[in-house]
C-alpha positions as CSV (number, residue, x, y, z in Angstrom):
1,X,21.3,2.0,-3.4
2,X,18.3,0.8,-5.1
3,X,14.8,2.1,-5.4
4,X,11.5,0.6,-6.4
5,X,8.2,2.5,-7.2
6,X,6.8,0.0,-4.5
7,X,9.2,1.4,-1.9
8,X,7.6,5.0,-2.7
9,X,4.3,3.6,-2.5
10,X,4.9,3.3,1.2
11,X,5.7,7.4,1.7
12,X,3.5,9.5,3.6
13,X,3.6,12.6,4.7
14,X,2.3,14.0,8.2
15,X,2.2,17.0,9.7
16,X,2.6,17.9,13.5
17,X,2.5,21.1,15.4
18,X,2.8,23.4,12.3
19,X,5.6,20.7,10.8
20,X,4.8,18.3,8.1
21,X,7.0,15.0,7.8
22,X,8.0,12.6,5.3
23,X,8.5,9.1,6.5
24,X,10.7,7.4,4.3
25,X,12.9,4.1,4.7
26,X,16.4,4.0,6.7
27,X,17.9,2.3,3.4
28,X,16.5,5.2,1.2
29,X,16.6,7.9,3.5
30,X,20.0,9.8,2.1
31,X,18.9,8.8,-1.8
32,X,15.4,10.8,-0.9
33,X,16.5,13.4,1.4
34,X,19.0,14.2,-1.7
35,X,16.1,14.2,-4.5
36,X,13.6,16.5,-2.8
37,X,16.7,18.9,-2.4
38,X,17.7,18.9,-6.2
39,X,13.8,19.2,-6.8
40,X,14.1,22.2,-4.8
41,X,12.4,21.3,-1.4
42,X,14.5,21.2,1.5
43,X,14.6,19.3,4.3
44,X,16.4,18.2,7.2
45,X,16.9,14.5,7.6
46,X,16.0,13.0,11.0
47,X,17.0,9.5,11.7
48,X,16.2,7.1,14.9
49,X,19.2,4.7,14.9
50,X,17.4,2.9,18.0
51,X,14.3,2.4,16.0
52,X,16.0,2.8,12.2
53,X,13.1,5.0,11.1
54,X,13.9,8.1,9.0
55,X,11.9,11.4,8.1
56,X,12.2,14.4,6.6
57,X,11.3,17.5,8.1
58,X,10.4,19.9,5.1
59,X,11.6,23.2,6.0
60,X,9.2,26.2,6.7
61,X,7.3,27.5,3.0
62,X,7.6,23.8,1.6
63,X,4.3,23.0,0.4
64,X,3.6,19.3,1.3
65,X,1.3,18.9,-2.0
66,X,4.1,19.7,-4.2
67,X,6.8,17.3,-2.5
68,X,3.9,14.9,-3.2
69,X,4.1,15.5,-6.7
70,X,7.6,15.4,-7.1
71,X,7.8,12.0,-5.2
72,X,4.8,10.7,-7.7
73,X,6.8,12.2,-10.7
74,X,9.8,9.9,-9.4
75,X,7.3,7.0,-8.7
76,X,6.1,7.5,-12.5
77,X,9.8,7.5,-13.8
78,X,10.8,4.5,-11.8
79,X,11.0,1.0,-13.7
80,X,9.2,-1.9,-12.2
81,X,12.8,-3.0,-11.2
82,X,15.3,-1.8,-8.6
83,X,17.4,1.0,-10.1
84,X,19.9,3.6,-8.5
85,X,18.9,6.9,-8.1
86,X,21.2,10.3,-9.6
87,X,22.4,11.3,-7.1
C-alpha cells in the first residue's frame, strides 16, 4: 500500500458521545490503524464494507491532540510521492 501526505490531509478527527473518531480511507485503513498503534495510541478499527468508510475509534485516555500530532509528524515525513508505510 501506498500513502501520500495528500491522503492525510483528508483525516479528521470527531468525537461523539464521549468517543473521538479518526476517519481515514478504506485503502489506508489497516497501514494507519497499525501506525497510531506503534506510536502508542490504540484504537480499534471499524470498517463499513456497505459504504467502504473506515475509522478509528481511539480507545479511552487517548488524547485526540496527540494522535493529531503523530499523524502531522507522519504527514511531515512523507515524500510528495506515494511510498509504503513500515509496517
Amino acid at each position: 500500500m501506498s500513502i501520500t501526505s495528500a491522503l492525510l490531509d483528508t483525516l479528521k478527527i470527531t468525537s461523539e458521545r464521549g468517543r473521538s473518531y479518526v476517519w481515514v480511507p478504506w485503502s489506508h485503513a489497516d497501514e494507519l490503524h497499525s501506525y497510531l498503534r506503534r506510536c502508542g495510541y490504540p484504537s480499534t478499527l471499524c470498517l463499513d464494507p456497505a459504504s467502504r468508510e473506515a475509522q478509528l475509534e481511539l480507545w479511552p485516555g487517548v488524547d485526540p491532540a496527540r494522535v493529531l500530532d503523530a499523524l502531522d509528524e507522519l504527514r511531515r515525513n512523507q515524500p510528495s510521492t506515494p511510498t509504503t508505510l513500515a509496517v
